[in-house]
Structure formats: C-alpha cells, structure tokens
C-alpha positions, 0 to 999 in steps of 0.5 A: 306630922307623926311619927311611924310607930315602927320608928319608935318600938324596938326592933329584934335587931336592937339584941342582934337578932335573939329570936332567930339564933344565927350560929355559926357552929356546923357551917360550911365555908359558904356559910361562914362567910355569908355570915361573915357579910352579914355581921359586916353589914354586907347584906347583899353579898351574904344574901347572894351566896344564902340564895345559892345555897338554896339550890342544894341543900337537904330540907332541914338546911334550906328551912335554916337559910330561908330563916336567915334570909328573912332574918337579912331581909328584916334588917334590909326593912324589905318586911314583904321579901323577909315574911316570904323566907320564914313563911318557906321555913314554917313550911318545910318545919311542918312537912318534915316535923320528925326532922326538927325541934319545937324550938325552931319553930317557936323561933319562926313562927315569932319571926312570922309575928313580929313581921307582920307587926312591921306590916301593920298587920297587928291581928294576924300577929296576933293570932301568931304570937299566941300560937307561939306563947303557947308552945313556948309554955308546953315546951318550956322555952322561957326566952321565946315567951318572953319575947313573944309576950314583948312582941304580942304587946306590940301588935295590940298597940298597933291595933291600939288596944293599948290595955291590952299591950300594956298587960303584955308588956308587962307579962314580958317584964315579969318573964324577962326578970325572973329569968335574968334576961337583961338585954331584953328586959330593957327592950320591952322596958321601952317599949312598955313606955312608949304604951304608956305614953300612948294611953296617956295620949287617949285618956287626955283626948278623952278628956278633951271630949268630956269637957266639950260634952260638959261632963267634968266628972268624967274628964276629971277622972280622964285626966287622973288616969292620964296622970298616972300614965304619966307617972309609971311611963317616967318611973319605966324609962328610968328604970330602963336607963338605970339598967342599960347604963353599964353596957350604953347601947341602941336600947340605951338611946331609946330609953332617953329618947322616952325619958327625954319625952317625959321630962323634957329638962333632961338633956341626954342629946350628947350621949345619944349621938355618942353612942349612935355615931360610934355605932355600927351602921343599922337600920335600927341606927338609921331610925333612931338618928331620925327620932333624935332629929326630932329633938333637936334643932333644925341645922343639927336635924339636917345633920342627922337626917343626912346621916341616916338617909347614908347608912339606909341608902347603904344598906338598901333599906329603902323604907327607912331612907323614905322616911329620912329622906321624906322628913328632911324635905319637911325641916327644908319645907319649914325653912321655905327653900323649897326647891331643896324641899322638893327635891328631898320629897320626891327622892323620897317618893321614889324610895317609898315606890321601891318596896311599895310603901303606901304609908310613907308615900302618901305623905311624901305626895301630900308633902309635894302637894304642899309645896307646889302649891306654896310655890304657886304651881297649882297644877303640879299641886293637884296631881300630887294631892291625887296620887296623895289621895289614891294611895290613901284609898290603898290603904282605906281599909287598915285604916278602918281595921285599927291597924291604921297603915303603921298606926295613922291617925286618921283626924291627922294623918289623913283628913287634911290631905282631903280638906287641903286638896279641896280647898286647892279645888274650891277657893280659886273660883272652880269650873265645872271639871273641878266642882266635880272632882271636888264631889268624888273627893268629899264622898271618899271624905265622908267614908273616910270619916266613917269608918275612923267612926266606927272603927272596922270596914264593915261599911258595905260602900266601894269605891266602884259605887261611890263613882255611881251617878245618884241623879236627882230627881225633879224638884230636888237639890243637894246641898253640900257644906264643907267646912275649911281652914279660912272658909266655907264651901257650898256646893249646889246640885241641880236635878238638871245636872247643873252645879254650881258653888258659893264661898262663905268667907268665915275661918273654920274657927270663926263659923264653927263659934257660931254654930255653937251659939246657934245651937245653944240658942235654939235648945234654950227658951230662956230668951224666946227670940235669942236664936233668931239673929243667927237663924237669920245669918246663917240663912244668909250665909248658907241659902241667900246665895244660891236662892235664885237658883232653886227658884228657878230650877222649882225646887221643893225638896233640899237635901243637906250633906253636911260637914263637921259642926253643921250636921249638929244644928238644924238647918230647918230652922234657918229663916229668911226674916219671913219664914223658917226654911221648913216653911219653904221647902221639905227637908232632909239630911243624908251622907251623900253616899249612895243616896236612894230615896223612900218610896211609899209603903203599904204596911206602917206596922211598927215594934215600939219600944219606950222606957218612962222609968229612971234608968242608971241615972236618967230622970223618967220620961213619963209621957212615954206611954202616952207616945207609945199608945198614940203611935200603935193607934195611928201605925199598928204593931207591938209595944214593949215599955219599962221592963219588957224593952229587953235587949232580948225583945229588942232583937226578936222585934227587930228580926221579925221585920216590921218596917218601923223600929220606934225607940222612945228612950235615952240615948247619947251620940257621942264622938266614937262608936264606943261613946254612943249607945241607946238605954234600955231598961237592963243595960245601955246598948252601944253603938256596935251591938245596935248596928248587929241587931239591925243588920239581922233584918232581911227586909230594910227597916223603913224608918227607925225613930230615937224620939230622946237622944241627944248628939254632943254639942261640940263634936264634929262626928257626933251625927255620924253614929246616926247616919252611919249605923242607917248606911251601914245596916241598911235603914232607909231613914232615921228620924232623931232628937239632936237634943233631949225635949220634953217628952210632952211635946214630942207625943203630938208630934210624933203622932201627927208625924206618923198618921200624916205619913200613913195617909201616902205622904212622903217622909218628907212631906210629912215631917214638913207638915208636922213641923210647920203646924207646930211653928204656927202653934201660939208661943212656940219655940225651936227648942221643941221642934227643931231638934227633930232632924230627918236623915235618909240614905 
C-alpha cells in the first residue's frame, strides 16, 4: 500500500503558516481572541467567532477572515471548505482592488495553489502559481516567490512531471539561499528529496522495462541516472538535516525520515518521536507520527497510529484520521486479528465520508473487501469490493489526467481492486448474475487500463456506454482471458446470450513464463517445429474447454479480449494437433469496449506510406517499394516512399479521408504512450502525435496497417498503444506485425490480403484466406505469418 503523497511534502503548516500572515496588530478583542483559539488548537471556536464576524465588517476585513478562515480550514485538512474562504477572498481583492496591496493578493492567490495541490488538482495550481511568481517578481516579494517556486514543485510532482518539479524545487532553494530564508530553505530541501526519490523510482522502473525489451543499453543508462538521483537525493537530506539541527523542528522529522529512506543504517527513530510527542498537537503532527509508523515495528506502529488518529480526531481532521485509522486496521489486517481490522477500516470508512475523500476511501473498501473474504464472508466481501470499484470510477478521470487522485498509482493502486474482486467473482464456480458483473468489471479494467496507458482521459467511452448491450451477431463468439494471482479465467459469450466460463488452473506467473516461450518460438525458425508443443497446450488450455460449445452454437468467427501477456501472442496459431485455429475459424482481436463490426466498402482507395532506407538506426527494408506498388495496383491511392513519408504528407493524407492508411516502416510499441512511436523518414512519431493526426478525419478510417512493427516481448500494455490509438481515434480496424518480419514475405501477403478484401470479403475473411494459403505453402513457418494479428473495434 502506498503512501498518500500530501503525507510526505511539507504543508505551509510546518513555518506556521508563512504564506497567509495571521497578525495579531489592529485587532478587535474578537479577533485576538479567536486567534487566541487558533494558536491554542482550538479551531472550532475560533472558526465560530471568524464566521460571525463576517456579518459585519467593511469588505477589506471580511477578505482578511475569509483568509483565516481558510488558513483554519487547511489546518482542519477540510481543503473543500479552505479553498472556498480564499477563493471569497480573491473576489473581494479583485472587486475592491483600490482598497489593497499587491501582496495580499500574491498571499491568497499561493493559498489558492497549494489547496488545489492538496486536492490533487496539480494543473490548476499550476496555472495559479504561475500567476503569482509572476506578481511576486513585478512587485518584488521575494518571500512569496520563493514559496510559490517551493509550491509550484509540488503540483508538478503531483502531475509527475518530476523534471519539471525538481527544476522548481531548486529555483526555490537558490530564492531561499539568497535571501536568508531558513525556515523554508529547509522545507523545499525536503521536498526537493523527496522528488528526487520519485525520479529515481521512474528511472529504475524504466530500466526494468529496457532489460524486459532486451535493451541494455538504454537500461544501463537508466540505471546510471537513477544512481545519481540516488546520490543528490542523500547529499539534499543531509543538508537539510544539517540545517534544521539547531532549532530540531516538524522539518527537522521530515529530513530524517527521508535520510532514513536513503540510508537505511541511519536510525533517527529516538529523535523523531522526541520531537513529534513534545510537539504541539497538528495535522502536520498527525501525519507524520504516521510516516514514522512506517518505519517502525508493528507493536511500536500501533502506538503510533493511535496517537495520531487522537490529535486528528481532536482536531476534527477527518482526512488525516481515514488514513491513521485506515493504516492501523492494515498493521491488525497483517497480524490476522481481523475483527480488530475490520473494526478500524470501517472507522475509517466513515472518516473518509466525512469530507467525501475518494481517495482514501477506496482503500479502506478495498481493505474490507479483503478481510471479508479472508474470513469466508464472501458476500460482505463482494459489496465491499463494489463500493471499492464505484468510488474508483469517481476518481477514473484524475487518474487518467496524471493527477492520479492524490498520486495513485494505477498498476498498485488500482488494478488489483479489480483482479481481486474478480477473482472473488470467478474462481468459486460463477452463476449467471456473476459472469455478468464479472463482464461490466473487465470493461471498467480495460478502460482503466487504457487510460493509465495513454496518460489523459481523452478516451471518448463513458460509463453509460460501457453499460450498452454490444450483442453478438450469429455465428460470433467472444472470448474473454483474464489472467489472475493462482489462475486463468475464460469467459465464453454465445450470440444466443448464453455465457458460460472455464478455469485454467496455472498461476499468473506460471502461464505468463509460457506465453514467453511460446512467443519466442514462434518468431524463431532456427527449430522449425519447436513451437508446436505449446501451440498445441495453449489449444488445450484455452479453446478445448469451450469446443462443444461453439460447435454447437455453429460458430465461425472468434473474437479475443484478451489480457496482460495474452494479447502479445497470436492466438491464430493455436492448434489442435490437426489444424491452426486460422484454419478453423476467422479470427480477430478487440477491447471489448464498445465493439461494432466492419461493414463492407465501396471505395478501397488507400494513402501508402513506406521507408525502405536505414533511418536513425533501423536496417532498410528493401522490398518496401515492391509492397508499396503491388498494394496501389490492387486498392488505388497515393504512395509516398523514403523522402516524401514526411510528417507533413503523412497528416495532408490522412485529412483527406481515404479509407485505408498503409504504413510500411519501423515502428515499436512499447509500454507507455511516450515509448511507442512509428519511423518516419525525418523523425519518429510517438504515440500522442499519431492519435491528433488520426483523429483530424471526419470520416473513420476503414483499416490502418503497420506491416513493420513490433510490440515488447514481455510487456503486459504493449498491444494497448494498437488498440487504443484505433478506440481512441476512431479507426475501425487496425492490422499489425506483433513482431518485425522479413519485409519479403509480407509483399505477398499483403497484397493478397488486400485484393481478397477488395473482392467483398470481410476483413475477416480475408485475413483467414490469406493466412491459411500461406500455412499450406511447403516449408512454411508462424514466424512469417503469425505475427500479423487483426484488431477491430
């Protein structure tokens, strides 16, 4: 379970809110004494007698309690209420701007920012800080730059643009420096190591993905970066430490935690607690007696936690006690006294509902949800895992916006709310009711996935079409693999309505090995018949189960939704000992979202592109214009080969709405939408640049070819950047290589692909035709065939 990052950045409340100037100078008694409250940690009564106040006060004053009302709020972790006050505040300012100073309203305007940094709303702060780095350099208010440079870092780490936050960051230390700033120095000192850390975090994950992908270069270089993150995170901590030392503080605790982080031989636990229980009880308090917890052992944690959810609950912060409360029911969850756990979870469950905080709640549902079923209370379980999965959806489209619900990560976070609910769902032989919940569940999973994919919510799927019947036609079954912790789901849908599901009993681990070797077999011909073993297991593992059942529904056409390592391999090469399953039926690949199914066309006109030349790196693919010719003497259109397969033409083509989009040229799909891109002749084309040149058609583009790609062997999202740039742009059907072939063999069959399909075959049927013709051709072997796989939407 991960940490919430607002746990771990320092709040303003660590320099006793410096950014909003509570003063108690020129005050009515009123006013001294709900500041009296306030600096007592009596928030309720001072908020009581701010809030009458507002009665009757000239504009300038009511701006100033709006301002310390939201100050109150921040400290109360109530971010809703607190960003209400000082957006009242800017209001007032910019009505009556005569009536005050600059400064005042740089003040509110980083107060603005830093709440919609705790709100996960890290573009709008953004956008705010900006707006008020600005001001502070007209105006010359060098503390207020500092602290909005300090802030600024924080909402690109939010949206994790770590490059960006650490440049920030460090604009703030250098502000904070010269002016002698000491207090806050340190602050952005921690938060500048905890950016750091979060980079370093990328560039190893990166690298695991370079060694899956086999590129050692390119995971050594990650792996030296992360190194050197490494290295200036501890030498940042210890300079904060360094510094914090003479006047040991909340920043103080912070820059150990992070030191302790680093170098896990330090042992700061002593001091830490020193300072946090002789510390006058705050949030910021609270939230880091949590943070320590982490560190320490789980009878010592329980103390901890305790603590916490004591001053949060005193304090009414019902946020930070969710997450004390929430976290304390995991250590009871750990040590299997259950009824303790659910006990603490659903407190705070209940906590969270107080200040509707999605992202704290979910997991507490989830958390629930797991200790039902670990108690054998399956149904209990199932509701938990639906509210889990409904306040999910809440917060689907912040995922999707990089302002992942207070930083979730969604292969963590999110993913295995659905995997588990599923498996709650499949693995205890389903009835109708359940095969269908579990249906609905894998579409949210798959958009879930998508959209983590591709980084934005752009997808044009909502939850009111997901929930759509897309009925079958006859002859047409779907296929659903999910892959799971100890097995391997199949669900099985029948045009007649019927469905039905079959357990693979191989761990997620187990299978996943497989599909590895299956898939290096079939791109190598070295042992001609090596795949067949596991062409033949797979048959059985996958289709035998459910083989009298499209038998006797007379199904011809399979469509596969599959999951994780399953889309990287061709299920046209499953074979039954006699035949491939091409052989058998026509096949096709989908999402399973939204699916609508080709209809014939009149007009096969096609733009062609190619690039036969070596291109940064990539060996020439000579047969290119031979592929290219064949492919315009069969469909029609326009070529553009070497030199003219600009990104220019490639968007003047595309724009003017020929129903086939050929591209004949290196291209890789990795895991993310930042690692795919296609080759043209002047530049690579990623990922997010294809998806805005498709999507400036007005009429669907019919099919799109990449008769050169290749997907990462080993990466589970791979295939996503295929289907989903075609969901997400509105091509009907894409038809791609899941592995580089030898440019020679795919000139015929493309070009028998095509002129089949130009004679009134469906997509489908055509792809058959022309893989079963070149099965029957002597000598031949999967490697040059299989690796063509047919997606539609």
């Amino acid at each position: 379970m991960t940490n919430n990052l607002f746990q771990t950045i320092e709040p303003t409340s660590y320099q006793q809110n410096t950014t909003v100037t509570i003063s108690e100078s020129n005050l009515s008694q009123d006013e001294q004494l709900a500041l009296h409250y306030y600096w007592q940690g009596q928030y309720q009564e001072a908020l009581a007698i701010w809030e009458s106040l507002l009665q009757s006060s000239s504009p300038t004053k009511v701006a100033e309690i709006h301002r310390y009302l939201g100050v109150a709020y921040q400290d109360l972790g109530q971010m809703g209420r607190a960003i209400s006050h000082f957006q009242e505040a800017l209001s007032i300012y910019e009505a009556h701007p005569s009536t005050i100073e600059q400064r005042q309203l740089a003040e509110v305007l980083i107060a603005i920012g830093q709440t919609q940094n705790e709100l996960g709303q890290g573009k709008r702060a953004i956008a705010t800080l900006r707006q008020v780095i600005s001001l502070a350099e007209k105006h010359h208010f060098p503390v207020l730059q500092t602290i909005a440079y300090r802030h600024l870092g924080t909402a690109f780490l939010i949206i994790s643009d770590f490059d960006q936050a650490i440049k920030s960051y460090s604009r703030s230390r250098e502000l904070a420096a010269v002016h002698e700033l000491p207090t806050e120095l340190v602050t952005t000192l921690n938060n500048l190591t905890l950016a750091l850390l979060k980079r370093q975090t990328l560039y190893e994950s990166q690298a695991k993905a370079a060694e899956v992908q086999g590129n050692q270069k390119e995971q050594n270089r990650l792996l030296f970066l992360a190194q050197q993150n490494h290295i200036i995170a501890t030498e940042t901590a210890k300079q904060a430490l360094d510094l914090s030392q003479n006047k040991p503080n909340l920043a103080t605790v912070r820059a150990m935690i992070n030191l302790m982080q680093l170098e896990p031989q330090q042992n700061f636990l002593s001091q830490i607690k020193n300072i946090l229980l002789s510390s006058r009880p705050s949030r910021s308090v609270a939230q880091l007696l949590q943070n320590v917890a982490q560190l320490e052992s789980q009878t010592e944690a329980i103390k901890l936690l305790e603590r916490a959810i004591d001053i949060a609950t005193n304090l009414g912060d019902f946020r930070t006690q969710s997450y004390a409360l929430g976290h304390l029911g995991h250590i009871y969850e750990q040590l299997g006294d259950y009824s303790l756990a659910l006990e603490k979870t659903q407190q705070a469950q209940w906590a969270a509902q107080q200040v509707m905080a999605a992202d704290s709640l979910y997991r507490w549902q989830w958390q629930a949800a797991r200790i039902f079923e670990q108690t054998n209370q399956d149904g209990p379980a199932k509701k938990a895992y639906e509210g889990a999965i409904t306040t999910l959806q809440k917060l689907r489209e912040e995922i999707a916006n990089a302002s992942p619900a207070l930083q979730l990560n969604v292969q963590e976070d999110v993913e295995p709310v659905y995997r588990q609910f599923l498996s709650l769902l499949l693995e205890k032989q389903p009835n109708i009711a359940e095969l269908q919940e579990s249906l609905e569940v894998i579409n949210q999973l798959q958009l879930v996935e998508l959209q983590s994919f591709f980084g934005d919510p752009c997808l044009e799927i909502r939850q009111a079409q997901l929930a759509q019947d897309a009925s079958l036609p006859s002859h047409t079954a779907r296929i659903h693999t999910l892959i799971l912790s100890k097995s391997t789901q199949m669900i099985l849908e029948l045009p007649d309505g019927t469905i039905s599901s079959y357990s693979v009993a191989l761990s997620a681990n187990d299978i996943e090995k497989l599909i590895e070797q299956w898939r290096l077999q079939l791109e190598s011909s070295r042992i001609p018949l090596a795949y067949r073993n596991l062409s033949e297991r797979f048959y059985n593992l996958l289709i035998k189960p459910m083989s009298k059942s499209l038998s006797s529904a007379s199904i011809k056409h399979l469509i596969f939704v599959n999951d994780g390592l399953l889309r990287n391999v061709p299920m046209v090469a499953l074979h039954d000992g006699q035949k491939f399953l091409i052989e058998k039926y026509t096949i096709s690949n989908s999402l399973g979202i939204n699916v609508q199914f080709s209809q014939p066309i009149t007009n096969y006109r096609g733009s062609i592109f190619g690039l036969s030349v070596s291109v940064a790196d990539f060996p020439p693919l000579p047969y290119v214009p031979q592929e290219i010719q064949q492919i315009i003497n069969v469909v029609g259109g326009e070529k553009f080969i070497d030199e003219s397969f600009t990104v220019l033409n490639l968007k003047q083509q595309i724009s003017k709405n020929f129903p086939i989009i050929h591209l004949a040229t290196h291209g890789y799909f990795g895991g993310t939408a930042k690692t795919t891109f296609l080759q043209s002749f002047e530049r690579p084309i990623f990922l997010r640049e294809f998806e805005q040149i498709l999507s400036q058609r007005t009429n669907p583009i019919q099919l799109l070819t990449l008769s050169a790609c290749q997907t990462a062997t080993g990466n589970k999202r791979a295939v996503l950047g295929l289907a989903g740039v075609a969901l997400r742009s509105g091509v009907k059907s894409v038809l791609a290589t899941l592995w580089s072939v030898r440019d020679k063999d795919v000139v015929s069959l493309l070009s028998r692909f095509y002129r089949y399909w130009q004679q009134g075959l469906s997509l489908e049927e055509a792809y058959q035709k022309t893989l079963v013709e070149v099965i029957q051709q002597p000598g031949t072997h999967p490697k040059n065939w299989s690796s063509f796989v047919l997606i539609t939407n």
